[in-house]
Phi, psi and omega in degrees: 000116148282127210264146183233141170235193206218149180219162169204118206257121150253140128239184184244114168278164171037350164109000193229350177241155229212158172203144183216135185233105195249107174225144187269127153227173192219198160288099162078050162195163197218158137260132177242118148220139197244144188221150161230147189242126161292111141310344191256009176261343195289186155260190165008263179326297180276357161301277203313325202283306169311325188256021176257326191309291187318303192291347198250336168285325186277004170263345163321305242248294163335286191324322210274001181283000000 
């Protein structure tokens, strides 16, 4: 059985790009994947929604420290 852990990064670049970065790794091996949201194509709503996302991974991202 391989066992994997995980790690996972948001930020806001420039006030205007959402970035979101997730990886896996094991014995001798890494997985990456990084995806970015233009915010300024979303609407309101789904701005505000990206950026509550954002706040609540990074109070995770804390506890777990």
């Amino acid at each position: 059985m391989i066992k994997a852990q995980s790690s996972i990064a948001t930020w806001l670049e420039g006030e205007s790009i959402f970035i979101f970065h997730e990886w896996y790794w094991g014995d001798g091996w890494v997985q990456s994947r990084l995806d970015g949201v233009w915010l300024l194509a979303l609407n309101f709503e789904q701005t505000a929604s990206l950026l509550r996302l954002r706040e609540f991974l990074a109070g995770k991202q804390k506890a777990s420290e």
